[in-house]
N, C-alpha and C positions, 0 to 999 in steps of 0.2 A: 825299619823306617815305616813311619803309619801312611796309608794312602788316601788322598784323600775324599775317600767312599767311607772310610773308617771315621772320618771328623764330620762326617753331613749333618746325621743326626742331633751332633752336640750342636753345628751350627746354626738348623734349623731351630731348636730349642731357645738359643740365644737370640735368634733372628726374631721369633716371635715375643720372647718376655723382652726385646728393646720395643717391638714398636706396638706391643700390650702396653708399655710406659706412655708412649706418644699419644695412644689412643684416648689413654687413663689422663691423661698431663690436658688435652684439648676439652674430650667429650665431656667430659665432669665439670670443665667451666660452662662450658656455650650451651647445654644440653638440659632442660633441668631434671629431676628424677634418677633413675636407677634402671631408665626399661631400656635401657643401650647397652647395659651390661649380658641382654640374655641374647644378644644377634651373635651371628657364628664371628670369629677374630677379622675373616675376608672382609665381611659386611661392613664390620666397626670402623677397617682402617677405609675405606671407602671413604665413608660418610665423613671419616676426620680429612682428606683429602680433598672431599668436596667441600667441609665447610672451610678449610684453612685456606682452598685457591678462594673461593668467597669473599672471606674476611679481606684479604690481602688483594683482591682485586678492587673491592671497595674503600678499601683505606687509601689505596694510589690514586683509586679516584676523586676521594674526596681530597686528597691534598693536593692534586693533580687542579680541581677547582679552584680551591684555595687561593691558589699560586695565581691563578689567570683572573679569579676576582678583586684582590687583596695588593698581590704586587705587583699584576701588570692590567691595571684597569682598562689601561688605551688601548690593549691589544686585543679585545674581543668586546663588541657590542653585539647583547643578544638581538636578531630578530627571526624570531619563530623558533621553530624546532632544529632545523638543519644547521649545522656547526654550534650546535649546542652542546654542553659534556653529554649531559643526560642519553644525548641521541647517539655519541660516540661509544659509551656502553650500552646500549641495548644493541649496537651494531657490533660491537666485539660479543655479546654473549656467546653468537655460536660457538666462538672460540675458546669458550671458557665452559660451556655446557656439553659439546659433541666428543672431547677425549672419555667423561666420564660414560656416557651411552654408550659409544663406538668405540671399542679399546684403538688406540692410536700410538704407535710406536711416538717416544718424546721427538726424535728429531724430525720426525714426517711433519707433527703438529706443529712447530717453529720453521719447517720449509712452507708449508702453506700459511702461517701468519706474514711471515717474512715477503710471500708470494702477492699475497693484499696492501702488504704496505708498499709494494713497488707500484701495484695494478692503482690506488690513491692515489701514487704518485702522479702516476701517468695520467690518468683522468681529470687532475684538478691542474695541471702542468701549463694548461692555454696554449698546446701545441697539439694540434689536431693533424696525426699523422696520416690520411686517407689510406688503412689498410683495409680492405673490404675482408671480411666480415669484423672486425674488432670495432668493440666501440672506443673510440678516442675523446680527446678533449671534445672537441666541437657537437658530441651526441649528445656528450655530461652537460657541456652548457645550458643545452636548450631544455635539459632533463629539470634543471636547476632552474631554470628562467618562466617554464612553463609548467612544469610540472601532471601533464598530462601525456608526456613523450616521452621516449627512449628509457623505460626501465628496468632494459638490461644491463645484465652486472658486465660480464666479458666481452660477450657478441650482440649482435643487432638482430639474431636469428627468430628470438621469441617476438620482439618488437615489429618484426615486417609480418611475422605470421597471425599480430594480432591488430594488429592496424593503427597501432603505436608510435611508428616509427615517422620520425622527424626530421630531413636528412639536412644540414650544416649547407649544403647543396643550396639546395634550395630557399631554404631562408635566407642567404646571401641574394638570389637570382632575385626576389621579392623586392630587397633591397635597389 
């Protein structure tokens, strides 16, 4: 019976002429030219990897538009930038630019997406839970209402150290 150390090598073989196929099947559309054939196979499949998360993050978004201008008109009227699509993917890019820089195990990078869309949650929720140091709804408000306070993402730490900071507190006591 063969071991299989004895079948690597064919597998590797096979591993690269399937996703030499893939590389050949994307890069050749999207790419124009022939100078992508001289990068080592690593490089190639990268670059298909980046462009195919790309392609496929833009195309969700533009249908993702679609959908919110087309057939449900009532349910977003732009004003400014903020809760704009536009602003929702330049705000997901990291998450889409940092696996290919940083190598990122897949599941780590969907526990920290997943980890932001709870942290949204909680920020835009209108439950301002006073836990010191977290920012809660009631910092996001004023972050949102002024725009010149509270532009920390998790904590209020950078915001008190730079003179930032806005406290919910207070703007009540004014009141």
């Amino acid at each position: 019976m063969a071991t299989p150390q004895h079948h690597g090598g064919q597998y590797g073989r096979l591993f690269q002429e399937e996703t030499g196929w893939y590389n050949e099947m994307l890069l050749s559309v999207v790419l124009p030219g022939n100078w992508w054939r001289v990068l080592p196979h690593l490089v190639q499949s990268w670059l298909r990897n980046c462009i195919g998360v790309y392609l496929m993050y833009f195309i969700i978004g533009f249908l993702w538009c679609f959908v919110i201008y087309h057939w449900k008109q009532h349910a977003y009227v732009p004003k400014g930038l903020a809760s704009h699509p536009v602003d929702g993917i330049l705000l997901a890019m990291p998450h889409v630019v940092a696996p290919f820089l940083l190598p990122t195990h897949f599941r780590t990078n969907i526990a920290l997406l997943f980890m932001e869309a709870i942290w949204t949650a909680n920020i835009h929720d209108c439950i301002h839970g006073k836990v010191w140091p977290v920012m809660g709804a009631g910092y996001h408000t004023i972050h949102h209402t002024t725009y010149r306070h509270n532009y920390g993402h998790y904590t209020i730490w950078m915001d008190s150290l730079c003179g930032t900071l806005q406290k919910p507190e207070d703007i009540f006591k004014e009141d």
